[in-house]
PDB file of the backbone (N, CA, C, O) and the ligand in Angstrom, with CONECT records:
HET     ZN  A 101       1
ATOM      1  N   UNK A   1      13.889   6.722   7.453  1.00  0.00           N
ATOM      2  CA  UNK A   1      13.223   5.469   7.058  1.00  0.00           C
ATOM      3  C   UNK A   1      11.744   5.732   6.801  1.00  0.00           C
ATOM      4  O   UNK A   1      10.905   6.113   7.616  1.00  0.00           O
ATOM      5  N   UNK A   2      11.576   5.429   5.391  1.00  0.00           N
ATOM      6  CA  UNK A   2       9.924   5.326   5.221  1.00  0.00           C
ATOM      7  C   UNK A   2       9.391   4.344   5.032  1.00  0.00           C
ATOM      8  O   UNK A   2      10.216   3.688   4.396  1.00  0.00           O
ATOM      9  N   UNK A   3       8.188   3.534   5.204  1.00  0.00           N
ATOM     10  CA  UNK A   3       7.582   2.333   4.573  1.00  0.00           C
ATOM     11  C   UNK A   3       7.076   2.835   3.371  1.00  0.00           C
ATOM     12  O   UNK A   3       6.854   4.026   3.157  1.00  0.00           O
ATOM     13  N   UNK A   4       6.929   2.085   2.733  1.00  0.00           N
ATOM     14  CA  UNK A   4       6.307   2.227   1.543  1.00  0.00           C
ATOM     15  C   UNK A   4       5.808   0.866   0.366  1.00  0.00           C
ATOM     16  O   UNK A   4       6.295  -0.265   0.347  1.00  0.00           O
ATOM     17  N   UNK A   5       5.205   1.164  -0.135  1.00  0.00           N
ATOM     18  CA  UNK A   5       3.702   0.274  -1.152  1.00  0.00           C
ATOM     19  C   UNK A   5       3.787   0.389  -2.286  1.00  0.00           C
ATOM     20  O   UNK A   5       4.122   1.522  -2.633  1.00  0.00           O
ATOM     21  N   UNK A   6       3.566  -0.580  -3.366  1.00  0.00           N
ATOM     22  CA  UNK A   6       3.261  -0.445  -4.532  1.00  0.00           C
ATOM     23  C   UNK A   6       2.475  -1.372  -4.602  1.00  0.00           C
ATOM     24  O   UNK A   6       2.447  -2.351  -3.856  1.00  0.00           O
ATOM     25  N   UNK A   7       1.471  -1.040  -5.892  1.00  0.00           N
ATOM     26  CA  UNK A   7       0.535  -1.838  -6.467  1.00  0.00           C
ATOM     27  C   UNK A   7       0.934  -3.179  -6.632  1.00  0.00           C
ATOM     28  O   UNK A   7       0.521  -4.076  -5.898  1.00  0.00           O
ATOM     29  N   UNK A   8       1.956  -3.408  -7.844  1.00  0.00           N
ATOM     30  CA  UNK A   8       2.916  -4.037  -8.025  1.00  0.00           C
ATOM     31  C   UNK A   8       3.487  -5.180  -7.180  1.00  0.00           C
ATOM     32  O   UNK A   8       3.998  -6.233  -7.560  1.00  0.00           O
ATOM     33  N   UNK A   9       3.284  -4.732  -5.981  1.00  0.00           N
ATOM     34  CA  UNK A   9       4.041  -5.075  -5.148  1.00  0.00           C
ATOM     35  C   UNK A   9       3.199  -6.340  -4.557  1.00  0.00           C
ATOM     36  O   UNK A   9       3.701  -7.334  -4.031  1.00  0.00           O
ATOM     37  N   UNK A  10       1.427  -6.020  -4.811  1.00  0.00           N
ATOM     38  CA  UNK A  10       0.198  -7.178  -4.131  1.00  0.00           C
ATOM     39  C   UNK A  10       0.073  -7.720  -5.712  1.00  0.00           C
ATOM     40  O   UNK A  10      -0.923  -8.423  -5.887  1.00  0.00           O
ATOM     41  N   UNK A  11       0.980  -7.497  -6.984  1.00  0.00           N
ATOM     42  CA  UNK A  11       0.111  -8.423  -8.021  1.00  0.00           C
ATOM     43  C   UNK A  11      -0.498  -7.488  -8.693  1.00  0.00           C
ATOM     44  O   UNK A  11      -0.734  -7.895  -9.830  1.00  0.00           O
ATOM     45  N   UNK A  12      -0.964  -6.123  -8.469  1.00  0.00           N
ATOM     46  CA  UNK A  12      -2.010  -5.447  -9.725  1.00  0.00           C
ATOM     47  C   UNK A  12      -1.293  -4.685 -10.572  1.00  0.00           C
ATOM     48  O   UNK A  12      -0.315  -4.057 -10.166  1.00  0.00           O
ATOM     49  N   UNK A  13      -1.638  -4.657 -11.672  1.00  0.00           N
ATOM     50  CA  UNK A  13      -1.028  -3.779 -12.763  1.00  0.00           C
ATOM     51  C   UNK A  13      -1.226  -2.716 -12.520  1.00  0.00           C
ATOM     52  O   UNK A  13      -2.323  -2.238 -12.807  1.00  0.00           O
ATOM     53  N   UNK A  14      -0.479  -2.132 -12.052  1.00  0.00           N
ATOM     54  CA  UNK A  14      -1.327  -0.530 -12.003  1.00  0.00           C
ATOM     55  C   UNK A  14       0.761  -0.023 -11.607  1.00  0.00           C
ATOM     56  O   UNK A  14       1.575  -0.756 -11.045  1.00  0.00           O
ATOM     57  N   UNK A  15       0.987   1.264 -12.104  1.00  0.00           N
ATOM     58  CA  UNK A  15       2.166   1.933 -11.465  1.00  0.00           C
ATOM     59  C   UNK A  15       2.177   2.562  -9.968  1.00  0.00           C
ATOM     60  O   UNK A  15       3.317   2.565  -9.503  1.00  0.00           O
ATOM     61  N   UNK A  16       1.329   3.021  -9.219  1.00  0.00           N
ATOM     62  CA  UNK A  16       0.865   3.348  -8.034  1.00  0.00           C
ATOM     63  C   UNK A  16       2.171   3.134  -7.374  1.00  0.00           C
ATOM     64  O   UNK A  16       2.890   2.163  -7.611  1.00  0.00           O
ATOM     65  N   UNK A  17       2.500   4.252  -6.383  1.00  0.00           N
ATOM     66  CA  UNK A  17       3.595   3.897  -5.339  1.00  0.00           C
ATOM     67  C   UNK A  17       3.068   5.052  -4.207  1.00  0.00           C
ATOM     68  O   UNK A  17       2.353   6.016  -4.481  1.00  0.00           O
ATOM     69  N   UNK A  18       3.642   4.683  -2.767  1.00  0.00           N
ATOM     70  CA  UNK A  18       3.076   5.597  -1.498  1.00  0.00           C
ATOM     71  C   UNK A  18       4.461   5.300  -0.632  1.00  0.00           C
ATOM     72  O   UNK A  18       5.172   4.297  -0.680  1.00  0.00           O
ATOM     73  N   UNK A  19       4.541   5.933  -0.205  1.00  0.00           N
ATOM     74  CA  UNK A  19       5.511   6.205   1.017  1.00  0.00           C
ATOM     75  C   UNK A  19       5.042   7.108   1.984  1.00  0.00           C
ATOM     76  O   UNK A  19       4.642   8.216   1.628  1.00  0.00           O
ATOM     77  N   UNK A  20       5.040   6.794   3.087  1.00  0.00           N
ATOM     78  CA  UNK A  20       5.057   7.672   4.610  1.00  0.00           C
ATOM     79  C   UNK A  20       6.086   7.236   5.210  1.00  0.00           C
ATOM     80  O   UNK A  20       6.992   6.484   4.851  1.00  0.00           O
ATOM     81  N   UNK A  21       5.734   8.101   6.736  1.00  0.00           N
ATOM     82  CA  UNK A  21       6.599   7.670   7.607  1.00  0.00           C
ATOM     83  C   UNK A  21       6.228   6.666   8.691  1.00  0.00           C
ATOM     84  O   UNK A  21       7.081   6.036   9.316  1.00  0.00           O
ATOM     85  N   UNK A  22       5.213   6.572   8.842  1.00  0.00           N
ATOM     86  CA  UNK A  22       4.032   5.037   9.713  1.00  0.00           C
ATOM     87  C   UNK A  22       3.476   4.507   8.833  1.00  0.00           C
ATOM     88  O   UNK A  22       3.348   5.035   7.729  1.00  0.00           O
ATOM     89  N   UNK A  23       2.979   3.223   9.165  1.00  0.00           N
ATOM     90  CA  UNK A  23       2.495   2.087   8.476  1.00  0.00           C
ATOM     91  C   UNK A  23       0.811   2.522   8.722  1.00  0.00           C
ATOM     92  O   UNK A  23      -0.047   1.831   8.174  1.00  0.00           O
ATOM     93  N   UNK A  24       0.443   3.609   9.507  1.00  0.00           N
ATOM     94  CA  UNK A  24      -0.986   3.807   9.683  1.00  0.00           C
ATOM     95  C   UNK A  24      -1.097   5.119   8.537  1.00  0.00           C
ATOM     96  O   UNK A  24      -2.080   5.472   7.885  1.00  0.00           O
ATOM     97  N   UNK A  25       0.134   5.621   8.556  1.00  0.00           N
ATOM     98  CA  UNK A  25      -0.256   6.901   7.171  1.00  0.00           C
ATOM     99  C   UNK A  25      -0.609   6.403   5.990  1.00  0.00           C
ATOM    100  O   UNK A  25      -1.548   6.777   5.287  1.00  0.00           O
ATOM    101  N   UNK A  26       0.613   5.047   5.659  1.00  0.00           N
ATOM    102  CA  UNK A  26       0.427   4.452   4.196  1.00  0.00           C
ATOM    103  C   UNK A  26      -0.721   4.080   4.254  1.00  0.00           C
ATOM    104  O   UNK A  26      -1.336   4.442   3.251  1.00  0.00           O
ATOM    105  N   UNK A  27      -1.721   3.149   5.419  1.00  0.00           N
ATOM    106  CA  UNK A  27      -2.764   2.660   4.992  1.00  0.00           C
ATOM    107  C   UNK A  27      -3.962   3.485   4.657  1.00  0.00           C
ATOM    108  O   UNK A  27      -4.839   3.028   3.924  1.00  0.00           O
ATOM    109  N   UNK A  28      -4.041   4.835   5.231  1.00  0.00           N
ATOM    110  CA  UNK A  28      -4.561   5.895   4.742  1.00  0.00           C
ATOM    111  C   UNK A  28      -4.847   5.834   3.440  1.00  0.00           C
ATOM    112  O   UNK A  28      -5.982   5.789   2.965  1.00  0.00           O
ATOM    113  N   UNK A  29      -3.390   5.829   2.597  1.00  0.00           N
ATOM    114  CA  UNK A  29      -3.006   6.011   1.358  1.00  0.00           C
ATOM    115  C   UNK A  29      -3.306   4.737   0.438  1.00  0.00           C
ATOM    116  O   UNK A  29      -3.328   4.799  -0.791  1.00  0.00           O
ATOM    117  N   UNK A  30      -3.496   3.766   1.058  1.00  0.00           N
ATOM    118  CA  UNK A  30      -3.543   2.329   0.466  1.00  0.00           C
ATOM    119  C   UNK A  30      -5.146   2.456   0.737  1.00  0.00           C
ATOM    120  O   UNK A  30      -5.650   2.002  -0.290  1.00  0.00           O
ATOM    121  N   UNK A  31      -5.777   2.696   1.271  1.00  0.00           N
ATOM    122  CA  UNK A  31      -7.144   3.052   1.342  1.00  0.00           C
ATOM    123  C   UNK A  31      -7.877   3.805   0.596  1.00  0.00           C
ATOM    124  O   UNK A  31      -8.774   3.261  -0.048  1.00  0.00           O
ATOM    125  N   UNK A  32      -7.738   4.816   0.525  1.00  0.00           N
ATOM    126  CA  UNK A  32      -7.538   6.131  -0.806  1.00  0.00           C
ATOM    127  C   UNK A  32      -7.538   5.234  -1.942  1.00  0.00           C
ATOM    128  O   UNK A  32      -8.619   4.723  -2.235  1.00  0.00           O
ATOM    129  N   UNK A  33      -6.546   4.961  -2.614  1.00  0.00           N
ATOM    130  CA  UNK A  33      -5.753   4.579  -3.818  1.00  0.00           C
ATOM    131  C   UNK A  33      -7.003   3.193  -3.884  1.00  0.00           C
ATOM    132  O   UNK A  33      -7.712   3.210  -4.890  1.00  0.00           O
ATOM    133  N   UNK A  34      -7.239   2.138  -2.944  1.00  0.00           N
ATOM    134  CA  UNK A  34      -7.876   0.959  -3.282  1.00  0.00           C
ATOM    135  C   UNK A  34      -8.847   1.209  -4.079  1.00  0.00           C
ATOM    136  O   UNK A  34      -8.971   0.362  -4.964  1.00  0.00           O
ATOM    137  N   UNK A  35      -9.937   2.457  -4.108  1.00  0.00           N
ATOM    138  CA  UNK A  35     -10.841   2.963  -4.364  1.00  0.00           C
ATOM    139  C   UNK A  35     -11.073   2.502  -6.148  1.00  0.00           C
ATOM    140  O   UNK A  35     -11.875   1.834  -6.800  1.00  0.00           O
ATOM    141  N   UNK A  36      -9.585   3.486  -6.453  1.00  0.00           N
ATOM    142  CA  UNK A  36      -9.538   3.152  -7.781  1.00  0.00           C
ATOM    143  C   UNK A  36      -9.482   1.821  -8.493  1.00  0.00           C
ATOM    144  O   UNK A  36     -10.024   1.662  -9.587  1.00  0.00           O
ATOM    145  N   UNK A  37      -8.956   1.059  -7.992  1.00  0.00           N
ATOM    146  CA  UNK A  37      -9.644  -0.560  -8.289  1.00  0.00           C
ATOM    147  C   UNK A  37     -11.166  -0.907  -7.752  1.00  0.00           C
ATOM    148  O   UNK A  37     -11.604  -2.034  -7.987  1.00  0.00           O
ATOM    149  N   UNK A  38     -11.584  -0.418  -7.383  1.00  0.00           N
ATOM    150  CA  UNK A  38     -12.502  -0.698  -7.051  1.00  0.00           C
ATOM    151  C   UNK A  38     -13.265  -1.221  -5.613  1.00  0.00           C
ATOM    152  O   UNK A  38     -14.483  -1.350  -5.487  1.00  0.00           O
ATOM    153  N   UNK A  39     -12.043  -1.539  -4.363  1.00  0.00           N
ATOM    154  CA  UNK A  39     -11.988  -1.736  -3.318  1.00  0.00           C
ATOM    155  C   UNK A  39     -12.361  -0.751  -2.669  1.00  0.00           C
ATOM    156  O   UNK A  39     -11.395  -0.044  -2.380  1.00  0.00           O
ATOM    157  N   UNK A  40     -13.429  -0.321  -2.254  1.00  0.00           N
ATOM    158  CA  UNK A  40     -14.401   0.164  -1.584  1.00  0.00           C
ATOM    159  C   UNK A  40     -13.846   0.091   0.176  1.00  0.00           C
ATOM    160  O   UNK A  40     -13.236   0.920   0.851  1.00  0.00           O
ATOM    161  N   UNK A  41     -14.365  -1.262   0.500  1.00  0.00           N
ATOM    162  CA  UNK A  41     -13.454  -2.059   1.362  1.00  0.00           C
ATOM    163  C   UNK A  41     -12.462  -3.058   0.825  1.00  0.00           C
ATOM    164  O   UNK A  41     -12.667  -3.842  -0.102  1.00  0.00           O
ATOM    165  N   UNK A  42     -11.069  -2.888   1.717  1.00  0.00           N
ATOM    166  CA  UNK A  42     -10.550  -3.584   1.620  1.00  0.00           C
ATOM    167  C   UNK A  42     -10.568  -4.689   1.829  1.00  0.00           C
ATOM    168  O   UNK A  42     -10.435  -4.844   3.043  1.00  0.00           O
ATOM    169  N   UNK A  43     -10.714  -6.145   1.034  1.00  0.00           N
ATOM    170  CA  UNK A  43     -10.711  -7.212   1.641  1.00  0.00           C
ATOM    171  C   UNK A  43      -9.819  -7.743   2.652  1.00  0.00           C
ATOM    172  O   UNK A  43      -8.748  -7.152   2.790  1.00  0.00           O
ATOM    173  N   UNK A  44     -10.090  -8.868   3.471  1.00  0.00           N
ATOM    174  CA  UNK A  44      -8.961  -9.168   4.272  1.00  0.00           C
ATOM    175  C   UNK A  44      -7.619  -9.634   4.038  1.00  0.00           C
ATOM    176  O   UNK A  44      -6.556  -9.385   4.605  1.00  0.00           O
ATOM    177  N   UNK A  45      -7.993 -10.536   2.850  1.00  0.00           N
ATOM    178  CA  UNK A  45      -7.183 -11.564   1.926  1.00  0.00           C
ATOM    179  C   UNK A  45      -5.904 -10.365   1.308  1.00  0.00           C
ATOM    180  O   UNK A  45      -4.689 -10.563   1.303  1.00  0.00           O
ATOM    181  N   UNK A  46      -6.548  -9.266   0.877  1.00  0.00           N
ATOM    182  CA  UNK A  46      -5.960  -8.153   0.237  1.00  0.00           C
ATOM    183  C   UNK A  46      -5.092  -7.531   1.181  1.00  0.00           C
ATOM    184  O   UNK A  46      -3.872  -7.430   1.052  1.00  0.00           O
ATOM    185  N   UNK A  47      -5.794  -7.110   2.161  1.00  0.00           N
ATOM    186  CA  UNK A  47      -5.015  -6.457   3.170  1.00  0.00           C
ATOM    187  C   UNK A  47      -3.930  -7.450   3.662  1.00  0.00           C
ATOM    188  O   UNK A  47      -2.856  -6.950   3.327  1.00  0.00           O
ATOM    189  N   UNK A  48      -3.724  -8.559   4.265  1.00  0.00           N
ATOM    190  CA  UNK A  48      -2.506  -9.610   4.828  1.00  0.00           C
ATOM    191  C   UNK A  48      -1.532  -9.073   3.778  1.00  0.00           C
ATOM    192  O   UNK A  48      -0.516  -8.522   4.202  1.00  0.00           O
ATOM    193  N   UNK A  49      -1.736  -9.177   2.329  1.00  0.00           N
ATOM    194  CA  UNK A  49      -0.955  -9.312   1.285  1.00  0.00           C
ATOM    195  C   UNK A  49      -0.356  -8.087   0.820  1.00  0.00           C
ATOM    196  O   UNK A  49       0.578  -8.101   0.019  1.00  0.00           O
ATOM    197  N   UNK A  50      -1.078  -6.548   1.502  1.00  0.00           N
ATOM    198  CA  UNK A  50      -0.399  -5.647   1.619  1.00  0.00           C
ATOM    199  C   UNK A  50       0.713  -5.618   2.475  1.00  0.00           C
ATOM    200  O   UNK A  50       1.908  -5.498   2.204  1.00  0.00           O
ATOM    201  N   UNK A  51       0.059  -5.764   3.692  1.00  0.00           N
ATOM    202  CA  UNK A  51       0.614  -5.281   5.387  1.00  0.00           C
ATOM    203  C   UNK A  51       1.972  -6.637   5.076  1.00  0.00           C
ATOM    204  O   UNK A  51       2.687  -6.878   6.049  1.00  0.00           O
ATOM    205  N   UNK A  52       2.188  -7.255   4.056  1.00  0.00           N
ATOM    206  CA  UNK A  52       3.512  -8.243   4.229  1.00  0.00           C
ATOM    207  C   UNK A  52       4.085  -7.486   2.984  1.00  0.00           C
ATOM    208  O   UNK A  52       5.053  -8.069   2.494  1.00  0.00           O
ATOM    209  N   UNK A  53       3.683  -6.210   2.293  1.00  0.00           N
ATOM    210  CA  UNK A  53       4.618  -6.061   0.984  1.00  0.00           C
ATOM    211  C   UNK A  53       5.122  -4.861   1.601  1.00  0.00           C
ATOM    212  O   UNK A  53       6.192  -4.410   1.190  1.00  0.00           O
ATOM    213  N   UNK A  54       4.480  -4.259   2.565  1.00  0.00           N
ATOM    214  CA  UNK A  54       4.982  -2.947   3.133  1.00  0.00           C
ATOM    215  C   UNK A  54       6.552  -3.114   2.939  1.00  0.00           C
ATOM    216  O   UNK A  54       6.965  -4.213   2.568  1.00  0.00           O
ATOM    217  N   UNK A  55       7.568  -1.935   3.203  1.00  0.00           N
ATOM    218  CA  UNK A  55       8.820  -2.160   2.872  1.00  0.00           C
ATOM    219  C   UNK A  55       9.112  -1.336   3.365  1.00  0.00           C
ATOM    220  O   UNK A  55       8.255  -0.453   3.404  1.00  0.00           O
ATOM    221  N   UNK A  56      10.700  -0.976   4.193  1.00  0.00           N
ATOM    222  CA  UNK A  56      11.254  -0.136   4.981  1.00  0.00           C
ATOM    223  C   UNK A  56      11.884   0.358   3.929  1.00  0.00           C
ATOM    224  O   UNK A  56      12.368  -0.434   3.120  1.00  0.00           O
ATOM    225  N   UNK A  57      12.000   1.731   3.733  1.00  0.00           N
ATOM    226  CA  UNK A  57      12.773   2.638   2.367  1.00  0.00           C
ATOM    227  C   UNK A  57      14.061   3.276   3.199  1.00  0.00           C
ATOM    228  O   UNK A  57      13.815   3.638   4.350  1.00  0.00           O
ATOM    229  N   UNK A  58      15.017   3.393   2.849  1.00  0.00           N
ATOM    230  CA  UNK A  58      16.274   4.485   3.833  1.00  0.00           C
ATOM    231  C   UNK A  58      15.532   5.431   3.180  1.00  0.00           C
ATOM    232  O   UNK A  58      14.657   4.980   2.440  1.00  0.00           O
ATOM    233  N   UNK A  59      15.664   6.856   3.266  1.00  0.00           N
ATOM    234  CA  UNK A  59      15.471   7.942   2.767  1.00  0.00           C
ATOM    235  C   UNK A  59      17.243   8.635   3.131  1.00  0.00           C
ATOM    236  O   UNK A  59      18.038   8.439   4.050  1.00  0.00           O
ATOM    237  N   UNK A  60      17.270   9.531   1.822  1.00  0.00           N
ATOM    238  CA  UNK A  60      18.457  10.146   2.315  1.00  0.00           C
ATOM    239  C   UNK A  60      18.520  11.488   3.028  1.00  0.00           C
ATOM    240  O   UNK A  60      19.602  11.930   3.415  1.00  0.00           O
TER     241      UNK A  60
HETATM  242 ZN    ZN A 101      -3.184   0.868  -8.197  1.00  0.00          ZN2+
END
């Protein structure tokens, strides 16, 4: 089982996808990646709307 993120997934156009295996790795990665929009910091508003798109993946 991985969580995993897409852009897509909060509303932005962008193809972007992340998967780990903790929800503290992806945000790593969702941190990283915000950059390129321009999110410096993450807003709060932004973040709720991640941390509810997160998604449990099976992996095989
Ligand atoms: Zn993106």
């Amino acid at each position: 089982m991985v969580k995993s993120i897409s852009c897509s997934d909060v509303g932005i156009d962008c193809d972007w996808y992340a998967a780990a295996k903790t929800e503290g790795e992806l945000m790593v990665m969702v941190e990283n990646h915000a950059k390129v929009h321009g999110y410096f910091e993450i807003p709060n508003e932004l973040l709720l709307k991640i941390k509810s798109a997160i998604r449990d993946e099976v992996v095989e």
